[in-house]
C-alpha positions as CSV (number, residue, x, y, z in Angstrom):
1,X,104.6,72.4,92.8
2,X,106.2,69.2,93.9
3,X,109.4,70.2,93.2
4,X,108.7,73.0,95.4
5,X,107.2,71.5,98.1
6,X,110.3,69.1,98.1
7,X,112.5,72.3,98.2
8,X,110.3,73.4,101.5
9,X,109.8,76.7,99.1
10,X,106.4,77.1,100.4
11,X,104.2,78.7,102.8
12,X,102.9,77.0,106.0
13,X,100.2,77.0,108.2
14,X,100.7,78.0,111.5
15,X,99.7,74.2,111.9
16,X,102.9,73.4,109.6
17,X,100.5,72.8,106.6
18,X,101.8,73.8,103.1
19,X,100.4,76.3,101.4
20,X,100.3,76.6,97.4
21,X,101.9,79.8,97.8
22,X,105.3,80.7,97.1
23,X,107.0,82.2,100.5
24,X,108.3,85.8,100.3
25,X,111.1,85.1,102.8
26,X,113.1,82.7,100.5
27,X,115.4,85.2,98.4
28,X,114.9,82.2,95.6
29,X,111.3,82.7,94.9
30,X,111.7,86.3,95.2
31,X,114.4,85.9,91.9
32,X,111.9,83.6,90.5
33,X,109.0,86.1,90.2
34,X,111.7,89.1,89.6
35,X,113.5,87.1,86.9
36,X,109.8,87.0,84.9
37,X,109.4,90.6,85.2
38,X,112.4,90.8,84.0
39,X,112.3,89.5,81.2
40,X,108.9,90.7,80.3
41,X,109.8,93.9,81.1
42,X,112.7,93.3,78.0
43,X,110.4,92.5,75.8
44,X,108.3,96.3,75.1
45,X,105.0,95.6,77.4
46,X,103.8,98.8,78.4
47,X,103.0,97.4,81.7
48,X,103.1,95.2,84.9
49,X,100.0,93.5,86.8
50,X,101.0,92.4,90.0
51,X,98.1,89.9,91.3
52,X,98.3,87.9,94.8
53,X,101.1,90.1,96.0
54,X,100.0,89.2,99.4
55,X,99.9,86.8,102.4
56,X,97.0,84.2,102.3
57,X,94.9,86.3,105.3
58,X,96.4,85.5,108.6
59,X,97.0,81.8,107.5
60,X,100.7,82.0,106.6
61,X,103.2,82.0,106.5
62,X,104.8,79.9,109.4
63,X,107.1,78.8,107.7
64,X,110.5,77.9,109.0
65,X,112.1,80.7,106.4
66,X,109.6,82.7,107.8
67,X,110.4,82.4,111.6
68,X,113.9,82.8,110.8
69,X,113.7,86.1,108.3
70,X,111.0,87.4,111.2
71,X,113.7,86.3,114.5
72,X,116.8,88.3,112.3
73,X,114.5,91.3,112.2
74,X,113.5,91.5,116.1
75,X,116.8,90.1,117.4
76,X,116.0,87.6,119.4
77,X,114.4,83.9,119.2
78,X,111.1,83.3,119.6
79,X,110.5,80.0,121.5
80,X,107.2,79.3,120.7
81,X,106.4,79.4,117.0
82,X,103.7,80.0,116.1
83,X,102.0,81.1,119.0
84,X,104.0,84.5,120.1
85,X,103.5,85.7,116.5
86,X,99.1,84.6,116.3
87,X,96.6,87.4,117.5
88,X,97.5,87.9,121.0
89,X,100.9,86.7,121.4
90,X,103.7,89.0,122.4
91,X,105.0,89.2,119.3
92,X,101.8,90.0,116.9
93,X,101.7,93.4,116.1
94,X,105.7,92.9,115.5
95,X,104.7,90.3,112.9
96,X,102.2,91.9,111.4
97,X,104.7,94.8,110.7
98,X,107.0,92.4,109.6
99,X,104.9,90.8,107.5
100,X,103.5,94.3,105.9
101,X,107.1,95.6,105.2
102,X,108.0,91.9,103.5
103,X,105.7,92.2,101.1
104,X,106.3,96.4,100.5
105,X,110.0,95.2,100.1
106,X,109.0,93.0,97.1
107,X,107.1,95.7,95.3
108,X,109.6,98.4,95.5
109,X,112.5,95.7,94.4
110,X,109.5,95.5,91.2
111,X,109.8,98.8,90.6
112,X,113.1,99.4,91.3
113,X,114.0,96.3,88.3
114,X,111.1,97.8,86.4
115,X,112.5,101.0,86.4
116,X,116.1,100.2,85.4
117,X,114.6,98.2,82.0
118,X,112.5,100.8,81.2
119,X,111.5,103.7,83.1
120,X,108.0,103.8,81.0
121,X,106.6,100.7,82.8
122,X,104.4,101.3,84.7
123,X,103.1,98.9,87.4
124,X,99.8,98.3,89.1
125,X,98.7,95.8,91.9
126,X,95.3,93.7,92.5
127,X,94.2,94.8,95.7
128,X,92.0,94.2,98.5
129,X,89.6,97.5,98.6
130,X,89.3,98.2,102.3
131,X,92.8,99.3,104.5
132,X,91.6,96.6,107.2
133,X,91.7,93.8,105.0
134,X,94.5,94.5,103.5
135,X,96.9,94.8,106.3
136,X,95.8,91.5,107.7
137,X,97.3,90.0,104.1
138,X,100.4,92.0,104.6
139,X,99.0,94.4,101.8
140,X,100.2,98.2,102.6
141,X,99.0,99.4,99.2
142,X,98.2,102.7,100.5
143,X,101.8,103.3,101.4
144,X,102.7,101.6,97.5
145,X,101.4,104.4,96.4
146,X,102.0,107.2,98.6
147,X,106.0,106.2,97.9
148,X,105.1,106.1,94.3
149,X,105.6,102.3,94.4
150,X,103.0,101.3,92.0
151,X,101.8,103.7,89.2
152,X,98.0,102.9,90.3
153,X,96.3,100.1,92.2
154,X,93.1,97.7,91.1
155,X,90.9,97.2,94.3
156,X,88.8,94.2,93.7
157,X,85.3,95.1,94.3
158,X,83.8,92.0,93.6
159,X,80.6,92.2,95.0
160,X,77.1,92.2,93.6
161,X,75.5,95.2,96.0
162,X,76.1,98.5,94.5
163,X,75.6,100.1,98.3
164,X,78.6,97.6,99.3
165,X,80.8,98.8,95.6
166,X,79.9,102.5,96.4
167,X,81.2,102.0,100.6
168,X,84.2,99.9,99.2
169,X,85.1,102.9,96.8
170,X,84.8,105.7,99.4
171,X,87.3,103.8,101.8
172,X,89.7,103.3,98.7
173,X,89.4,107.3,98.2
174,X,89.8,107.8,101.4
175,X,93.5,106.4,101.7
176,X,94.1,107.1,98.2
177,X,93.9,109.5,95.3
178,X,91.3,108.9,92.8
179,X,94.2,109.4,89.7
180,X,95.5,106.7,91.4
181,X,92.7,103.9,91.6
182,X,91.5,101.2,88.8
183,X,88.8,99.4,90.7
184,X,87.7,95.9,89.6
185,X,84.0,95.3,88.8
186,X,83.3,91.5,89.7
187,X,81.6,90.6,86.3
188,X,82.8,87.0,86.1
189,X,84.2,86.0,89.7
190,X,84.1,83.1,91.7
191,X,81.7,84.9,94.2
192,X,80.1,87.5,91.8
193,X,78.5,87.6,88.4
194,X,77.1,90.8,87.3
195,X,74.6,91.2,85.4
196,X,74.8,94.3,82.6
197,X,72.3,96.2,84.7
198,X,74.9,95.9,87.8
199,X,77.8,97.0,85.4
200,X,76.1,100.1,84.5
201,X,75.7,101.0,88.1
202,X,78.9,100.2,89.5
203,X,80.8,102.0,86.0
204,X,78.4,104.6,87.1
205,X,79.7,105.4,90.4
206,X,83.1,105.0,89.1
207,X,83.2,107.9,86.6
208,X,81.5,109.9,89.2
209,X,84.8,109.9,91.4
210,X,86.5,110.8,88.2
211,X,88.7,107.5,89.2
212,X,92.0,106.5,86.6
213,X,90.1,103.9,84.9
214,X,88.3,100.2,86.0
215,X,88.6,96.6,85.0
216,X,86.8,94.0,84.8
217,X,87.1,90.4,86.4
218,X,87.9,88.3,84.5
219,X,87.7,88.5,80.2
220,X,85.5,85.6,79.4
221,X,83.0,85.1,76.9
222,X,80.1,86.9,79.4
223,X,81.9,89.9,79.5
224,X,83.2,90.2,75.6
225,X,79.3,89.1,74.2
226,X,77.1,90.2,76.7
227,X,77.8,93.2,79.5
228,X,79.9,95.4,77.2
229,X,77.9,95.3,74.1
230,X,75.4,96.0,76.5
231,X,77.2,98.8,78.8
232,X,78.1,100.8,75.2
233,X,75.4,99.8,72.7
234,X,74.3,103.2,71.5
């Protein structure tokens, strides 16, 4: 990390803070994470998990990278960085494009590598569930997988309310097809710990929608001794 903060590889702030995320507009860290799924991809997995394939909400990145990779794609300068590019400045919905088809640009380079290894790959993405949310992280998934982008996406449902899992799913079905969706159950993160009961209800509404599959966040000793003994005891 301080090697890349020293190589100004990271995202900012739009108050010039850095980020601890690597900044999509440097073609370096794009090789960086390519060059990884490269070489996995060489070595027989059946599969690619892209995770925090995203912008950090509307925090970043204001990065100088950033300003320049978002000037060469409006043609023109923009004088005051950030604040034509935040909610309400001239250039925000320009940005927010920008930011959506940065990110969309590094999934379909994915698959494109992916695809050249070994076209049995497949490749999924850890998503944000709702189209909204999404988009303000620069997360088109909906338009990953109508281009075929990603083989099926994981929105993270992390949340402890069933009603909440069940509204979450219907605006994932309603952007995407069900043969296309792995949602993630919240058993063991930061903000949500379900109980076995809570599994069942949520795994539940999940083969109801006849979905692709569903995973579970995160493996951890809960999980493996507790909720799925207890989800398939017979």
């Amino acid at each position: 990390t301080a090697q890349l903060i020293q190589e100004n590889r990271l995202m900012r702030d739009a108050s010039g803070n850095t980020l601890p995320w690597l900044c999509p507009s440097i073609p370096a860290n794009r090789e960086l994470l390519l060059g990884g799924i490269r070489n996995l991809a060489r070595l027989g997995i059946q599969g690619i998990h892209l995770d925090y394939v995203r912008y950090p909400e509307d925090r970043g990145c204001f990065a100088p990278a950033t300003r320049q990779a978002f000037q060469d794609r409006l043609g023109a300068s923009v004088s005051a960085w950030p604040a034509d590019v935040l909610p309400g400045g001239q250039h925000a919905a320009a940005f927010q494009k920008f930011r959506r088809d940065t990110i969309t640009s590094f999934v379909e380079e994915a698959h494109t590598l992916l695809h050249t290894v070994n076209p049995s790959i497949r490749i999924s993405a850890a998503v944000f569930p709702t189209p909204d949310a999404a988009a303000s992280r620069g997360q088109d998934w909906p338009a990953w997988i109508r281009s075929d982008l990603i083989d099926f996406a994981c929105p993270m449902i992390y949340t402890e309310n069933t009603a909440d899992f069940a509204a979450s799913l219907d605006a994932c079905l309603a952007v995407a097809p069900a043969s296309t969706l792995v949602p993630g159950l919240g058993t063991g993160a930061d903000d949500c710990q379900l109980d076995v009961s809570l599994a069942a209800s949520q795994l539940a509404l999940v083969r109801s929608h006849h979905l692709a599959g569903l995973a579970f966040f995160a493996v951890d000793d809960e999980l493996l001794t507790a909720i799925l003994p207890g989800l398939f005891r017979k």
